[in-house]
C-alpha positions as CSV (number, residue, x, y, z in Angstrom):
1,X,-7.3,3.8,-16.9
2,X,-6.3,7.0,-15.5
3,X,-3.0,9.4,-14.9
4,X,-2.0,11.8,-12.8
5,X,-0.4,14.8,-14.0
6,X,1.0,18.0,-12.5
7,X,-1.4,20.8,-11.1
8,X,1.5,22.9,-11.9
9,X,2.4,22.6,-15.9
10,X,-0.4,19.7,-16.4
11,X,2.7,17.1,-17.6
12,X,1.8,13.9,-17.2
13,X,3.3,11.8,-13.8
14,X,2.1,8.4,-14.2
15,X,1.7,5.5,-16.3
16,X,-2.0,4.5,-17.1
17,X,-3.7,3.5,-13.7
18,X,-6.8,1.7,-12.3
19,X,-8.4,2.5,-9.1
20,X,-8.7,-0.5,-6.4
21,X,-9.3,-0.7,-2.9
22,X,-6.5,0.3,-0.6
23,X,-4.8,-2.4,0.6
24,X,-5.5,-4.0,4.4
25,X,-2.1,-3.9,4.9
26,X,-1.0,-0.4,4.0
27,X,-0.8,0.9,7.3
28,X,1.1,-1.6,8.7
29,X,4.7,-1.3,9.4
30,X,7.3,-4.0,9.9
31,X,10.1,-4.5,12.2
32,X,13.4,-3.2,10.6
33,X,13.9,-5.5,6.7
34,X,12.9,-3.7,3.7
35,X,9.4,-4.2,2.7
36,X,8.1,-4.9,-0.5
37,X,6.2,-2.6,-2.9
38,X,2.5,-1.7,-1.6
39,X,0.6,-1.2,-4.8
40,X,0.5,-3.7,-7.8
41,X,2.3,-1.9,-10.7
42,X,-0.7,-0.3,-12.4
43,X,-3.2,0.4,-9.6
44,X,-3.2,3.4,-7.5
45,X,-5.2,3.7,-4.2
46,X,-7.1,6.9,-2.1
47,X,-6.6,6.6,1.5
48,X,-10.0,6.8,2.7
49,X,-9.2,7.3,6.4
50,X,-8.6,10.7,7.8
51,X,-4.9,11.4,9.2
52,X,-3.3,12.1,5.6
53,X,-4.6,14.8,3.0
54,X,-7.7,14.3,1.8
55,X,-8.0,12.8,-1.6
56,X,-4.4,11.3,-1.1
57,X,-3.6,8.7,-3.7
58,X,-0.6,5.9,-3.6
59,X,0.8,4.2,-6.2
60,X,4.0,1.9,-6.8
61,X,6.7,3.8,-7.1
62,X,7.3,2.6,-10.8
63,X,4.1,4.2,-11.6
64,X,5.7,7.7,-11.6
65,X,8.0,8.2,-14.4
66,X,7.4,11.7,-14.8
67,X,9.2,12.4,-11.6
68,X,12.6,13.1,-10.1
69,X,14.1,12.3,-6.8
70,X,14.8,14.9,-4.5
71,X,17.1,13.6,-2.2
72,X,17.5,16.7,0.1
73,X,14.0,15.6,1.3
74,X,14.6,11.9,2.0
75,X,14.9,10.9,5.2
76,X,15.1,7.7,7.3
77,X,17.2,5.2,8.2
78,X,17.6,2.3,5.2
79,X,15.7,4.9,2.5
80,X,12.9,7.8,2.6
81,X,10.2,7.5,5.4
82,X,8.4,10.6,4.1
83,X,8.4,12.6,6.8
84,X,10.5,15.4,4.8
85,X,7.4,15.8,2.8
86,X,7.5,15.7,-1.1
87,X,10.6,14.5,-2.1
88,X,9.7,13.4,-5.7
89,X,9.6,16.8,-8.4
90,X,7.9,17.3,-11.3
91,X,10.3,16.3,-14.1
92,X,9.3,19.5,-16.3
93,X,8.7,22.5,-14.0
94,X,10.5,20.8,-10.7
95,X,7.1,21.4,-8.2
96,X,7.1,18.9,-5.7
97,X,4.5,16.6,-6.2
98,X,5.1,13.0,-4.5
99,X,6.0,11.4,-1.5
100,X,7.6,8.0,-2.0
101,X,8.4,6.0,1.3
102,X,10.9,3.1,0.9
103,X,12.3,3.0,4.4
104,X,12.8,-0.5,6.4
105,X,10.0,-1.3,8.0
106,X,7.6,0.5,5.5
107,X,5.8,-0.7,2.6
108,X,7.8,1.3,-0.3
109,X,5.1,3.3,-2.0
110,X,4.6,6.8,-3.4
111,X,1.9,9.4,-2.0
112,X,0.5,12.0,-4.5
113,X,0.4,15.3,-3.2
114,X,-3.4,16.1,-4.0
115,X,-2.8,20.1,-4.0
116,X,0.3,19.3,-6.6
117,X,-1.3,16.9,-8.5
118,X,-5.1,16.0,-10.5
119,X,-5.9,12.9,-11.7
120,X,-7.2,13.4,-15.1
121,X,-9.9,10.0,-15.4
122,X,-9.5,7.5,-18.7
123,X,-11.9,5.1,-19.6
124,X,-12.7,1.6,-17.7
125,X,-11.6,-0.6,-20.7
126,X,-9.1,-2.3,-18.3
127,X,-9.2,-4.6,-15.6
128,X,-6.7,-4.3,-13.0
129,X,-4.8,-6.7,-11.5
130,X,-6.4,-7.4,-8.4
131,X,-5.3,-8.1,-4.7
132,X,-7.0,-11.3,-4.1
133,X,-4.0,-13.5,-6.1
134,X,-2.5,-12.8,-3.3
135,X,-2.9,-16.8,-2.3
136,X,-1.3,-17.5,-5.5
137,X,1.5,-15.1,-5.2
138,X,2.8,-15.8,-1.5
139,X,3.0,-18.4,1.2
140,X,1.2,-16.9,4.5
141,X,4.8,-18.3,6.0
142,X,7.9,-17.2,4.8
143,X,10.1,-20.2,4.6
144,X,13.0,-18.3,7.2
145,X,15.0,-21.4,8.7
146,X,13.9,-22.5,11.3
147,X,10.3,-21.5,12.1
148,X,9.4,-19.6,9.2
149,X,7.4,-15.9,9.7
150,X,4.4,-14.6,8.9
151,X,3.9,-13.1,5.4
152,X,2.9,-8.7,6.4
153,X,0.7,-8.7,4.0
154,X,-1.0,-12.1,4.9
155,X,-0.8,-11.1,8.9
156,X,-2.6,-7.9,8.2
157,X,-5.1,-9.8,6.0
158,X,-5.4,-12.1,8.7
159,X,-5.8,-9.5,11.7
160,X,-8.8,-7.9,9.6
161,X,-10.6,-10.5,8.9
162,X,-10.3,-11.8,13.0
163,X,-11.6,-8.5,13.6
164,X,-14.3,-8.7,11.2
165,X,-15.6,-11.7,13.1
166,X,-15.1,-10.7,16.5
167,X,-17.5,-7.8,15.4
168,X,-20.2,-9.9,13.4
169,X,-20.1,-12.4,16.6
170,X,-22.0,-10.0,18.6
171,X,-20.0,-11.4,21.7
172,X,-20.9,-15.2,21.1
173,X,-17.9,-17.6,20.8
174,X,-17.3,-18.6,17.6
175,X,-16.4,-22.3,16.7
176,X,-13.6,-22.8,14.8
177,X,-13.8,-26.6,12.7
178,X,-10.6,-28.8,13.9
179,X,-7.9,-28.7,10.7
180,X,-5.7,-26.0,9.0
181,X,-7.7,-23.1,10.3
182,X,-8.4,-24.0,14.1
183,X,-4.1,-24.5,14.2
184,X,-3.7,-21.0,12.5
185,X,-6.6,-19.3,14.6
186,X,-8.3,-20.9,16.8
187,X,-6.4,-19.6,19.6
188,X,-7.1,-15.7,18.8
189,X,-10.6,-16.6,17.8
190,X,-11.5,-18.3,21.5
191,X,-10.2,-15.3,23.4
């Protein structure tokens, strides 16, 4: 497990984390409700797309003890969208060093700053809890009287994996079995 610590007075941020893959979801944003927590308490991501800084790592926003809000620097409508930069501090020498995001519509996370903070590597005796209990965890419909709604994180899982085989079709149509799955998809999968 590793933590992350200040690149300012090397105090420890986080609580022991574990490296996983960065969710499918976490770029998604969702109408205006409050979205749940990105990360799993205990896991911490780096965003391997270009766009953010490099080396930028998210965690839940539990993960971060060692840190204090600063709420000059949170913006948004509901919460902080981030785009104040850093509004989380160092809780011994007050850099900033985070950004947490809890805004409607946003998944609420925190973003490392990787020029404000090092991750200081533990050892792998520790499995992390991983994202594929996500079947176990949630219905891909929200019960919401009277339709229901799609889960976020289930729709994004859902849009990449469509994409996925659009791609590995090579243009041929793909036959969807009748049941469960043609209702859910076969529609997107024909066109």
């Amino acid at each position: 497990m590793d933590v992350f610590v200040c690149a300012g007075c090397e105090a420890v941020l986080s609580a022991s984390v574990a490296r996983v893959a960065l969710p499918v979801h976490a770029r998604q944003r969702w109408g205006h409700s409050l979205m749940p927590v990105l990360m799993e308490s205990g896991t911490y991501a780096v965003d391997p797309e270009p766009g953010g800084p490099p080396g930028a790592a998210v965690l839940a926003p539990g993960d971060l003890p060692g840190t204090v809000l600063l709420p000059e620097r949170c913006d948004g409508c509901c919460g902080s969208a981030g785009g104040d930069g850093p509004n989380l501090a160092c809780l011994r020498c007050g850099l900033p060093v985070a950004t947490r995001v809890d805004d409607c519509g946003y998944w609420q996370e925190v973003w490392c700053d990787p020029g404000a903070t090092r991750l200081v590597p533990g050892e792998a005796d520790e499995l992390p809890a991983c994202w594929s209990r996500l079947a176990e965890e949630c219905a891909p419909v929200e019960p919401v009287a009277p339709e229901g709604r799609w889960d976020p994180r289930w729709g994004a899982a859902v849009g990449a994996a469509l994409a996925g085989v659009v791609a590995l079709s090579g243009g041929r149509p793909v036959a969807v079995p009748p049941g469960p799955l043609a209702v859910t998809l076969g529609r997107a999968v024909g066109a």
